[in-house]
N, C-alpha and C positions, 0 to 999 in steps of 0.2 A: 656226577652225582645228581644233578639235576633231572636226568632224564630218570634213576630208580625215586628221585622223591614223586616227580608226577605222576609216574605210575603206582606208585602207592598213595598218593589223593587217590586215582581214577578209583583204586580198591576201595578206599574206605568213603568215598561217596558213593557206592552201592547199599550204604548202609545208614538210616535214616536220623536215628542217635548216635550217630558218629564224629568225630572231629579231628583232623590233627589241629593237635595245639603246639609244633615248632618241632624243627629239626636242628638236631646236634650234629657237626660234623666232622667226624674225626678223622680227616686228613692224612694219610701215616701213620696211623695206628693200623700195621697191615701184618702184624706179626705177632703171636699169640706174647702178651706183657706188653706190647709196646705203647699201648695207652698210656702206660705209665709216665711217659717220657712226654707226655699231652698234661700238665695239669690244668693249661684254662679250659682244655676241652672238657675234665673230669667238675671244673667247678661250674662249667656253662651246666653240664645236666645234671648237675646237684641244685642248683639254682631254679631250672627248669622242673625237675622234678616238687617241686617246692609250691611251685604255681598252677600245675592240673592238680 
């Protein structure tokens, strides 16, 4: 996972007002519903969504 988050820094620093403000990672959630079965994952980008 690290190697798609830096490659999406490299993307969104082509762009001048841009920022990541944090990655969520949902580890196992590789199966359409299977988030579900993640909810700290669900309350990390609830939390996160909260704060951009």
């Amino acid at each position: 996972m690290d190697g798609a988050v830096k490659g999406l820094q490299g993307w969104i620093d082509c762009f001048e007002k841009t920022k990541l403000s944090g990655v969520v990672r949902g580890a196992g959630a590789d199966q359409l519903g299977a988030i579900r079965n993640l909810p700290s994952v669900l309350q990390e980008a609830y939390e996160m969504e909260k704060s951009v």
